[in-house]
PyMOL Python script that loads the backbone (N, CA, C, O; Angstrom):
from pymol import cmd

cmd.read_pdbstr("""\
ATOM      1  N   UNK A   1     -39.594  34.056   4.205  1.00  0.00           N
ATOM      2  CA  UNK A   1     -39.291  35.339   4.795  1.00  0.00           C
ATOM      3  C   UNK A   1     -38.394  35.187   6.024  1.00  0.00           C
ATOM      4  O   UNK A   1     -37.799  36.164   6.480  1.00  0.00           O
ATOM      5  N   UNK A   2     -38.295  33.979   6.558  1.00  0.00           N
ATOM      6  CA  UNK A   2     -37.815  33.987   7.726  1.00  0.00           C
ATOM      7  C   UNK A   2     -35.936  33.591   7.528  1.00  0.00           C
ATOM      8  O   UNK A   2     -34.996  33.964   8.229  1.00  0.00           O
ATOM      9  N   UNK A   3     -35.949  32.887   6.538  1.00  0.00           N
ATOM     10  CA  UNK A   3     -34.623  32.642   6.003  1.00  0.00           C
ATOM     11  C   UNK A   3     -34.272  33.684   5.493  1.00  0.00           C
ATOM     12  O   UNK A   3     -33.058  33.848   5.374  1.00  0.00           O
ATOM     13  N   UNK A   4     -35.005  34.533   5.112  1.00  0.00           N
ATOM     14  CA  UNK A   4     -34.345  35.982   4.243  1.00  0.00           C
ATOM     15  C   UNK A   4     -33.857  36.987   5.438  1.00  0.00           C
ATOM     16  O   UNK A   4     -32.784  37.589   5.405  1.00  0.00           O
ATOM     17  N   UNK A   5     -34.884  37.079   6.575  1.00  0.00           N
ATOM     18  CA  UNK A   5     -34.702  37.783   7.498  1.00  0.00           C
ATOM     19  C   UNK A   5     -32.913  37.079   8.426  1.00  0.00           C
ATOM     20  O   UNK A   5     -31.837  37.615   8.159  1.00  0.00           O
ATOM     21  N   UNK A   6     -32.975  36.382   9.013  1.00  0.00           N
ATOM     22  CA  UNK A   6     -31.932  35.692   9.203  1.00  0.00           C
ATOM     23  C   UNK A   6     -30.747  35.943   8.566  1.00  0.00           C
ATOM     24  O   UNK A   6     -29.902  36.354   9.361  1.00  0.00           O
ATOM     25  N   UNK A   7     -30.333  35.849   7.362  1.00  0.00           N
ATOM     26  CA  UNK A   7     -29.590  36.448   6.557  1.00  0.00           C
ATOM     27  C   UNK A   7     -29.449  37.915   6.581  1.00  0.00           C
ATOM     28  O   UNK A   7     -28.348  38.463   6.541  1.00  0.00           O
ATOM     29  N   UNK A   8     -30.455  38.483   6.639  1.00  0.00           N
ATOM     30  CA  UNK A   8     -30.039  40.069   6.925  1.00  0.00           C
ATOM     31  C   UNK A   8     -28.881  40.367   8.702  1.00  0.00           C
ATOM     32  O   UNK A   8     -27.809  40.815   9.111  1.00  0.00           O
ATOM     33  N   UNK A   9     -30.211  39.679   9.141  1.00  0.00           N
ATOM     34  CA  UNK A   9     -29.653  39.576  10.734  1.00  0.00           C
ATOM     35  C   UNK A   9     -27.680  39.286  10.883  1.00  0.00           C
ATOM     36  O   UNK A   9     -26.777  40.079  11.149  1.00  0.00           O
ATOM     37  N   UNK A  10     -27.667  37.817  10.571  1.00  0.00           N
ATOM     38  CA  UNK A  10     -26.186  37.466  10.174  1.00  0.00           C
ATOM     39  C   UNK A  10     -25.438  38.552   9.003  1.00  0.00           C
ATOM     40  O   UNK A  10     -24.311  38.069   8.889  1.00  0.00           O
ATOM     41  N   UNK A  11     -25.498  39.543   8.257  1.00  0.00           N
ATOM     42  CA  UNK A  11     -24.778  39.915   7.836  1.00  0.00           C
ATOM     43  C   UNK A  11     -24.625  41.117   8.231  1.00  0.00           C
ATOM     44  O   UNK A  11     -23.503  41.620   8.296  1.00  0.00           O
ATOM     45  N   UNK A  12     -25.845  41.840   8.592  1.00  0.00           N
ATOM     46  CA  UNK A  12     -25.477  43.143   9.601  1.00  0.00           C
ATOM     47  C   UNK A  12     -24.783  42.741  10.768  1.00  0.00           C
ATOM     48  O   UNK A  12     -23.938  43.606  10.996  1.00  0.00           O
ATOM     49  N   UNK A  13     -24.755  42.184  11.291  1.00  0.00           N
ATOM     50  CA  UNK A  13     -23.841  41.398  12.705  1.00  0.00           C
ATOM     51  C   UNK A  13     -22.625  41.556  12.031  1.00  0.00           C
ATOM     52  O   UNK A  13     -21.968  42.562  12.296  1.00  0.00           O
ATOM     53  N   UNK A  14     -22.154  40.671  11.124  1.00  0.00           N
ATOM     54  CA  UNK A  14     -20.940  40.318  10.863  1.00  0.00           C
ATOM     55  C   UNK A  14     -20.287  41.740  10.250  1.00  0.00           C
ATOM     56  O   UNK A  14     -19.252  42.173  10.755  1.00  0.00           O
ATOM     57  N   UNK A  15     -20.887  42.392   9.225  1.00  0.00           N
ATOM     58  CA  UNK A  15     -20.156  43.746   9.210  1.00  0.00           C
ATOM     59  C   UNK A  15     -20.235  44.959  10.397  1.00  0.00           C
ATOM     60  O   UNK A  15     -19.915  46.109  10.097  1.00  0.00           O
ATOM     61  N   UNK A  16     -20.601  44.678  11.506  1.00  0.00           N
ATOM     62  CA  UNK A  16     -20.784  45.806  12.760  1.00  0.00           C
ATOM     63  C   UNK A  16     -19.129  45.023  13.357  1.00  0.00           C
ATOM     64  O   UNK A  16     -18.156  45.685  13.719  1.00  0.00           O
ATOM     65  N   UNK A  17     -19.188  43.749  13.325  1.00  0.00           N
ATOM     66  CA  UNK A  17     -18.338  42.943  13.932  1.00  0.00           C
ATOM     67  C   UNK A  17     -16.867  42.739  13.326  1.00  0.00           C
ATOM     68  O   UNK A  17     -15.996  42.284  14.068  1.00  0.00           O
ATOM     69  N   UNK A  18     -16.497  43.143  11.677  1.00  0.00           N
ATOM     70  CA  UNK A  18     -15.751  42.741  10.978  1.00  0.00           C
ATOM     71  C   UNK A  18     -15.233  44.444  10.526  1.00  0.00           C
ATOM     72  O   UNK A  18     -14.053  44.681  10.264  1.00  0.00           O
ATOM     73  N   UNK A  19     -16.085  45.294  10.499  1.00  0.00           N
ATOM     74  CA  UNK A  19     -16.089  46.966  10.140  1.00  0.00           C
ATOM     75  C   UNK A  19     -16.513  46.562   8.556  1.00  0.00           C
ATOM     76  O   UNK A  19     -16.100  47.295   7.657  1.00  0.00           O
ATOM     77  N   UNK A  20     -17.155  45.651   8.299  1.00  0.00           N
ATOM     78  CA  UNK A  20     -17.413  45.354   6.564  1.00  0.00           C
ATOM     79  C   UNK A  20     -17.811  43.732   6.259  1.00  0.00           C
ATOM     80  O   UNK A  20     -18.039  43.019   7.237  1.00  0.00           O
ATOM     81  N   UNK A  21     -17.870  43.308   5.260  1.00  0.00           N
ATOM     82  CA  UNK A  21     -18.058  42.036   4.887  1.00  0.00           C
ATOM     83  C   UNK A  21     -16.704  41.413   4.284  1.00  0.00           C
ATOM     84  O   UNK A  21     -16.384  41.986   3.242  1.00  0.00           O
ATOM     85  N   UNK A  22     -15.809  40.360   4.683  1.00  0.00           N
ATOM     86  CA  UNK A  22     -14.901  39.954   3.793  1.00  0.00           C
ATOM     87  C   UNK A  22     -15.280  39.358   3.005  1.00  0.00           C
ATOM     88  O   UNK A  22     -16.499  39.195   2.955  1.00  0.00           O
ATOM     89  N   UNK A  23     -14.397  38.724   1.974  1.00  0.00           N
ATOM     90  CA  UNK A  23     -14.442  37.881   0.773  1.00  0.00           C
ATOM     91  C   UNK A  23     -13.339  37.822   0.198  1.00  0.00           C
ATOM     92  O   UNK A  23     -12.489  38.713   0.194  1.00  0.00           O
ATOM     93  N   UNK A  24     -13.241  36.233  -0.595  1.00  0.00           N
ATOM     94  CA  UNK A  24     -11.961  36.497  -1.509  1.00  0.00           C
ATOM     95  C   UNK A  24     -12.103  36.388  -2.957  1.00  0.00           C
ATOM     96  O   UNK A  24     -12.735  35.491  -3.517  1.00  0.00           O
ATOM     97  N   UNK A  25     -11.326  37.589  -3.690  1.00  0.00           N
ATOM     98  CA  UNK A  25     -11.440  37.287  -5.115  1.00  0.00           C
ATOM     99  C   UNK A  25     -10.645  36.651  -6.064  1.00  0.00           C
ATOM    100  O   UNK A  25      -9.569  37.220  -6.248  1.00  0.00           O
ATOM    101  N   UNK A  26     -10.798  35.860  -6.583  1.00  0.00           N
ATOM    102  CA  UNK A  26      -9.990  34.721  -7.391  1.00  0.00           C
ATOM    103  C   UNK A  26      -9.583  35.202  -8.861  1.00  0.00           C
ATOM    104  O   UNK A  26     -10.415  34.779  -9.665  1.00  0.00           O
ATOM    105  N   UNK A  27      -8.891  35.714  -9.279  1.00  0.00           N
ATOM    106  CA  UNK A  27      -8.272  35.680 -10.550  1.00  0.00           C
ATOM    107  C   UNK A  27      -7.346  35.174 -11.408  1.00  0.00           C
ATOM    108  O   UNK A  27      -6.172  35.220 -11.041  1.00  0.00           O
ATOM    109  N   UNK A  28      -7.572  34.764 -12.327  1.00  0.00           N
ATOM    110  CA  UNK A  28      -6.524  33.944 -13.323  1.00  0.00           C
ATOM    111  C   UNK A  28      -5.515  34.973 -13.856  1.00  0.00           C
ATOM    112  O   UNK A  28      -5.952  35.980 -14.414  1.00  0.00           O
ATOM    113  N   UNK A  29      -4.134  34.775 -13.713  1.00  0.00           N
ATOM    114  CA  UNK A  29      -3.497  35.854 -14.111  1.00  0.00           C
ATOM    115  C   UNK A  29      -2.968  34.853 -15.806  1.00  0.00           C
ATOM    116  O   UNK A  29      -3.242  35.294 -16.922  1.00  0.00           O
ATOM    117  N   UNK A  30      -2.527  34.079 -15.670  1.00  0.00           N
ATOM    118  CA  UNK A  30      -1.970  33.245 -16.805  1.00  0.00           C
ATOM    119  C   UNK A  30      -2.324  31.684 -17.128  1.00  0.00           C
ATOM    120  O   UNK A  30      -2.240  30.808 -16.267  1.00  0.00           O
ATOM    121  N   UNK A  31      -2.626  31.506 -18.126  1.00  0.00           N
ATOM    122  CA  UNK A  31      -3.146  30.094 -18.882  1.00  0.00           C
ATOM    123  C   UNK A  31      -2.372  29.916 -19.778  1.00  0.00           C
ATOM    124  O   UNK A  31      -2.240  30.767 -20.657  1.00  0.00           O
ATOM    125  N   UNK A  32      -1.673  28.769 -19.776  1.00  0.00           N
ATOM    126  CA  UNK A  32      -1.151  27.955 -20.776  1.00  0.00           C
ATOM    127  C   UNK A  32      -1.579  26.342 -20.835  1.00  0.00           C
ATOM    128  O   UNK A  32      -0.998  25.483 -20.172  1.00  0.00           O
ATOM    129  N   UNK A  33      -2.639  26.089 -21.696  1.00  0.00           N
ATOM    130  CA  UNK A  33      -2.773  24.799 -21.804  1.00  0.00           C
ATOM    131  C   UNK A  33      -3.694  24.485 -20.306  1.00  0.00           C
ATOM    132  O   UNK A  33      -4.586  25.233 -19.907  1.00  0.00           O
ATOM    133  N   UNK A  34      -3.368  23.550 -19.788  1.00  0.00           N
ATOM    134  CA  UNK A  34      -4.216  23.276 -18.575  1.00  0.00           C
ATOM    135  C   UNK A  34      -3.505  23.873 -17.145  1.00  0.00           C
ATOM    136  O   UNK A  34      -4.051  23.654 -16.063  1.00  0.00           O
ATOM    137  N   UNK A  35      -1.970  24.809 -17.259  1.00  0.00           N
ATOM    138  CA  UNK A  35      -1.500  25.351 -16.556  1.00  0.00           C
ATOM    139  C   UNK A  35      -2.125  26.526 -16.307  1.00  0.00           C
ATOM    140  O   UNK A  35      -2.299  27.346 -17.208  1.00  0.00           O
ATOM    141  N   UNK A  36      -2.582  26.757 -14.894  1.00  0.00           N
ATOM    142  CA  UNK A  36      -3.506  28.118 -14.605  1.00  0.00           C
ATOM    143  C   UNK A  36      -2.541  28.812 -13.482  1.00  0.00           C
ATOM    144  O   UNK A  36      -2.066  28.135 -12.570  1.00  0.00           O
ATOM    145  N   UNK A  37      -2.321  30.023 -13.596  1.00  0.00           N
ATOM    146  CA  UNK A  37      -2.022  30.830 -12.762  1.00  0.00           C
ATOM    147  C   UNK A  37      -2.842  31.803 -11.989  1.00  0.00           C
ATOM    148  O   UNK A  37      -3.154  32.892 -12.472  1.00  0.00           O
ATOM    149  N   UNK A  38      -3.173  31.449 -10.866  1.00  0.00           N
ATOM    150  CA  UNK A  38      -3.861  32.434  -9.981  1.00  0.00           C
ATOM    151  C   UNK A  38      -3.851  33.068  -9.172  1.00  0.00           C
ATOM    152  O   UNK A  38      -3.499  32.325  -8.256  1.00  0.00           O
ATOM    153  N   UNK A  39      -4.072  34.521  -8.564  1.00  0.00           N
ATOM    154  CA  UNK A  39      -4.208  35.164  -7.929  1.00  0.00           C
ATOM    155  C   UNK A  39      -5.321  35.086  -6.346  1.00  0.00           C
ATOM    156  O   UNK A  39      -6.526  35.127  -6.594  1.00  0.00           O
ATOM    157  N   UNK A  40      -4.998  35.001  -5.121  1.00  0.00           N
ATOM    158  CA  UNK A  40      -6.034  35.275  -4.736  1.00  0.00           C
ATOM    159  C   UNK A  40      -6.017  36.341  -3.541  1.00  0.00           C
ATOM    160  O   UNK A  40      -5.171  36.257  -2.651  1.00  0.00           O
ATOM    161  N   UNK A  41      -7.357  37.730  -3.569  1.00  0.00           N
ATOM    162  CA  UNK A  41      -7.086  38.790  -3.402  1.00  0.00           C
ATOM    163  C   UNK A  41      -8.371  38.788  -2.198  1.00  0.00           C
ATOM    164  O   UNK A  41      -9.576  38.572  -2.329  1.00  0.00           O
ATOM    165  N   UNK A  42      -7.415  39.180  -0.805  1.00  0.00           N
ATOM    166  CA  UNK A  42      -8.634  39.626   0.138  1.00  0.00           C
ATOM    167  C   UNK A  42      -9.407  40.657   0.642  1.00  0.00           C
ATOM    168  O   UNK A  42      -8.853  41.429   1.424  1.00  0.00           O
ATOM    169  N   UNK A  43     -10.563  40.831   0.362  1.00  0.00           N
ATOM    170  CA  UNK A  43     -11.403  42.128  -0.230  1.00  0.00           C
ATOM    171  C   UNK A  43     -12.318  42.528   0.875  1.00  0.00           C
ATOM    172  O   UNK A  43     -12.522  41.469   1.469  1.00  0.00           O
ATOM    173  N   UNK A  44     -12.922  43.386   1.425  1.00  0.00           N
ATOM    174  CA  UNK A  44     -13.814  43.580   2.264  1.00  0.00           C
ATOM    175  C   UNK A  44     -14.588  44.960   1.528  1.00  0.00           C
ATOM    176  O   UNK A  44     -14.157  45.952   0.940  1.00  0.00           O
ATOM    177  N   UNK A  45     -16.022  44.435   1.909  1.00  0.00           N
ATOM    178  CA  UNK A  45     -16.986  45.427   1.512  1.00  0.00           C
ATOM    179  C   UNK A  45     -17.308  46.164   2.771  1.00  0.00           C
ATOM    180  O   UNK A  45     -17.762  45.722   3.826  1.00  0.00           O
ATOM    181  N   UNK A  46     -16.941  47.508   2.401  1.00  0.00           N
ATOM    182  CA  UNK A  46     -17.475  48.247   3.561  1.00  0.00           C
ATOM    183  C   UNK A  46     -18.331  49.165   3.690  1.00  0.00           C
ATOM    184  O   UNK A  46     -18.425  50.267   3.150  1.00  0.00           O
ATOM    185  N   UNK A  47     -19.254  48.386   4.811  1.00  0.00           N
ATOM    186  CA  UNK A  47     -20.564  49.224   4.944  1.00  0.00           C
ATOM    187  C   UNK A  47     -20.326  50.330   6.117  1.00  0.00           C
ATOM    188  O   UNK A  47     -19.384  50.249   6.905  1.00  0.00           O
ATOM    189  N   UNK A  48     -21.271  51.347   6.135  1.00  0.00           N
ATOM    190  CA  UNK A  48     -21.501  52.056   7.254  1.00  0.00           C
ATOM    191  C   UNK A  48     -22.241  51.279   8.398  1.00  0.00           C
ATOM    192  O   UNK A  48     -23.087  50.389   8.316  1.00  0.00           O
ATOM    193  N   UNK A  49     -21.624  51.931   9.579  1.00  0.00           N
ATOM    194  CA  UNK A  49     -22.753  50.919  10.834  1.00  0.00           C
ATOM    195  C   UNK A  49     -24.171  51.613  10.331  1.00  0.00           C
ATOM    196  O   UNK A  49     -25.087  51.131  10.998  1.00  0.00           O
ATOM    197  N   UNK A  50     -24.441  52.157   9.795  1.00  0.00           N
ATOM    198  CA  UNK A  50     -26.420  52.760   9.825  1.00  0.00           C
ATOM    199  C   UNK A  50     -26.102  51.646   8.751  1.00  0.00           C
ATOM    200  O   UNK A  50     -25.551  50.789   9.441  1.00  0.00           O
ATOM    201  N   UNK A  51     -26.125  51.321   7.867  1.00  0.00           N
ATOM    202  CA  UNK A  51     -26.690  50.550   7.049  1.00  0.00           C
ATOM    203  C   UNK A  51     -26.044  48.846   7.750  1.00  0.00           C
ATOM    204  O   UNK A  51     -26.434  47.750   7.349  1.00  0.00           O
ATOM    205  N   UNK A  52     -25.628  48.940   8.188  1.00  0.00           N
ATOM    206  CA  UNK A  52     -25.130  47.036   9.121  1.00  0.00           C
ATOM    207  C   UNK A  52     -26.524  47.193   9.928  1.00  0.00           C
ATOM    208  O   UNK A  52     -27.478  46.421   9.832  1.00  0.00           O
ATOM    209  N   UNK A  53     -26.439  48.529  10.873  1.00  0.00           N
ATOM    210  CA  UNK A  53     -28.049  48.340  11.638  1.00  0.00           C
ATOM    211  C   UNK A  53     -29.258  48.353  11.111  1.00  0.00           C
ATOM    212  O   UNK A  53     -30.092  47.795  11.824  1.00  0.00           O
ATOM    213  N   UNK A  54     -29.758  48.900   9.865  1.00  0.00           N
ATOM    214  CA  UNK A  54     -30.993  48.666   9.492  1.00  0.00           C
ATOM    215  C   UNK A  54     -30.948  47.735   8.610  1.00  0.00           C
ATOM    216  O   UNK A  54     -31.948  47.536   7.920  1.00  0.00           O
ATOM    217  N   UNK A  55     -29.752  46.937   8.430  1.00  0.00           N
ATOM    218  CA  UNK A  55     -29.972  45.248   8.089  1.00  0.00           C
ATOM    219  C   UNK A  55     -30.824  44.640   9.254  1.00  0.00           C
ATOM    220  O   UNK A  55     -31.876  44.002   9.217  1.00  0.00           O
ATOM    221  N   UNK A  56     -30.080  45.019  10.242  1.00  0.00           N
ATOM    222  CA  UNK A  56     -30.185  43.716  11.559  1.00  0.00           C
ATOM    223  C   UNK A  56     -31.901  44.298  12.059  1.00  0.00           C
ATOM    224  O   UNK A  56     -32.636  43.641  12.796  1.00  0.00           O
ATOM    225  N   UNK A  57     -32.203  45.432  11.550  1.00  0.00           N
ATOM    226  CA  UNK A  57     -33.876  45.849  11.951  1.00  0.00           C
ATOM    227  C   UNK A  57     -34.455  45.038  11.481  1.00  0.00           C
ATOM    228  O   UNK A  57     -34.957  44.045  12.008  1.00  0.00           O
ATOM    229  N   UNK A  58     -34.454  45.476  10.068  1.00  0.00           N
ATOM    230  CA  UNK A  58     -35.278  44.846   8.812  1.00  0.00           C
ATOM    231  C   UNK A  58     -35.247  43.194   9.100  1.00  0.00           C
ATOM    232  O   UNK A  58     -36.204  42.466   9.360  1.00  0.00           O
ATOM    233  N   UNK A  59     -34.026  42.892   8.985  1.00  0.00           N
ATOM    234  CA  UNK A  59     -33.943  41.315   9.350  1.00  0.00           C
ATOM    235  C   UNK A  59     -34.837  40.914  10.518  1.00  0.00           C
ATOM    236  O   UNK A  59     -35.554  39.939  10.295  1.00  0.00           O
ATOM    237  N   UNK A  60     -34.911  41.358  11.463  1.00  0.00           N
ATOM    238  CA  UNK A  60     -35.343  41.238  12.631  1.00  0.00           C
ATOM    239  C   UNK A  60     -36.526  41.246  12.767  1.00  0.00           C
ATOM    240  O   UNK A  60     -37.159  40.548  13.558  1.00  0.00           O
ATOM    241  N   UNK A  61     -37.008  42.138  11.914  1.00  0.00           N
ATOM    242  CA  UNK A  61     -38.707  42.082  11.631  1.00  0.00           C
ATOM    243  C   UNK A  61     -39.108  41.621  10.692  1.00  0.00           C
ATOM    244  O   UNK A  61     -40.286  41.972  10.638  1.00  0.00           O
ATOM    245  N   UNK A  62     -38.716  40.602   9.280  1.00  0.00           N
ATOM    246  CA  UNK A  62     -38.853  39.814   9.176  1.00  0.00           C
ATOM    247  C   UNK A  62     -39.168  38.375   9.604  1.00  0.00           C
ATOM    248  O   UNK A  62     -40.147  37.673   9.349  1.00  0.00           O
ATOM    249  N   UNK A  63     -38.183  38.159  10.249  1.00  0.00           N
ATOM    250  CA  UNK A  63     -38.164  37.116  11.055  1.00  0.00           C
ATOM    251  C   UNK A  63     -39.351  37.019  12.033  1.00  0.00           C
ATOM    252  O   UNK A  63     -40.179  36.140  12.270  1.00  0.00           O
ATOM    253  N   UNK A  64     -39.107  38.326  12.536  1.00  0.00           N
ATOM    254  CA  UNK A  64     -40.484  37.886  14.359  1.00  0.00           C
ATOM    255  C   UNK A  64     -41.723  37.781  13.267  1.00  0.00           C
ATOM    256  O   UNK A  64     -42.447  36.805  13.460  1.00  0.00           O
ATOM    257  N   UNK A  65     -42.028  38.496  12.324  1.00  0.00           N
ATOM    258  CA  UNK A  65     -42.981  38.801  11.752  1.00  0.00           C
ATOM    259  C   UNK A  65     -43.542  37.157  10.403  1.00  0.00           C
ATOM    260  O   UNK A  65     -44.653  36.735  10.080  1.00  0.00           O
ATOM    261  N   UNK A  66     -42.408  36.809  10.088  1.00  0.00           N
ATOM    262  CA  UNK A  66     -42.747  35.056   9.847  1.00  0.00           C
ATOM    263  C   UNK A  66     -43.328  34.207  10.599  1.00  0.00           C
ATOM    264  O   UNK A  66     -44.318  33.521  10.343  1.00  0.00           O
ATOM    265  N   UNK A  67     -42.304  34.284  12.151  1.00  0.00           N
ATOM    266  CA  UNK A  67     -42.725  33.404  12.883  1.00  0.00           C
ATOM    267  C   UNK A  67     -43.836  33.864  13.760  1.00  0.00           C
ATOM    268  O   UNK A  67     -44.332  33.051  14.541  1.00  0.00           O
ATOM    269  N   UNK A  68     -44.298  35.144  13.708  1.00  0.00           N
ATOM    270  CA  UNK A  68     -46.237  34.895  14.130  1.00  0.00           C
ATOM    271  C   UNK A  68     -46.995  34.446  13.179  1.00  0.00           C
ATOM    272  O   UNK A  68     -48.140  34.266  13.594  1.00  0.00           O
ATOM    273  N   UNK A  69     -46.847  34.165  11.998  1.00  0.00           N
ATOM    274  CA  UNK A  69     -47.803  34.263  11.134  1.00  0.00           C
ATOM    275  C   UNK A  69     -48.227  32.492  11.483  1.00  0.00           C
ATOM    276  O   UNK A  69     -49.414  32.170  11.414  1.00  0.00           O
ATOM    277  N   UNK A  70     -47.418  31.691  11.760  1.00  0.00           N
ATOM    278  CA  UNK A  70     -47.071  29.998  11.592  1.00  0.00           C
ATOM    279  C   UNK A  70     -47.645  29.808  12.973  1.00  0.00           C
ATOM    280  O   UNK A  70     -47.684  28.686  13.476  1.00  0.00           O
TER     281      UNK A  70
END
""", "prot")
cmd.dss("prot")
cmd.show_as("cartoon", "prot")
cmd.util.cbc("prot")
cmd.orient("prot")
């Protein structure tokens, strides 16, 4: 729970911080034989700040809530 929480934490951060989540998407446009042609496309998922912040809650109480239990 505490690694799950953490992860929430770090990704609501990073989309409050970024206005979204980046990523890149990789596509093959052409194959011939072992010749590959690819594309690569930079994408961001965008969240609302209410949903980046009740990541970083939820995460947050996860976490405190692991580490009393130990």
């Amino acid at each position: 729970m505490k690694a799950i929480g953490a992860v929430l934490v770090i990704l609501g951060l990073a989309g409050l911080v970024f206005g979204g989540i980046p990523y890149n998407k990789r596509e093959t446009i052409a194959q011939i034989g072992d010749l590959k042609m690819q594309a690569t496309e930079k994408k961001q998922l965008a969240l609302p700040p209410a949903v980046n912040g009740l990541a970083i809650l939820i995460g947050a109480a996860l976490w405190f809530r692991a580490s009393r239990r130990v």
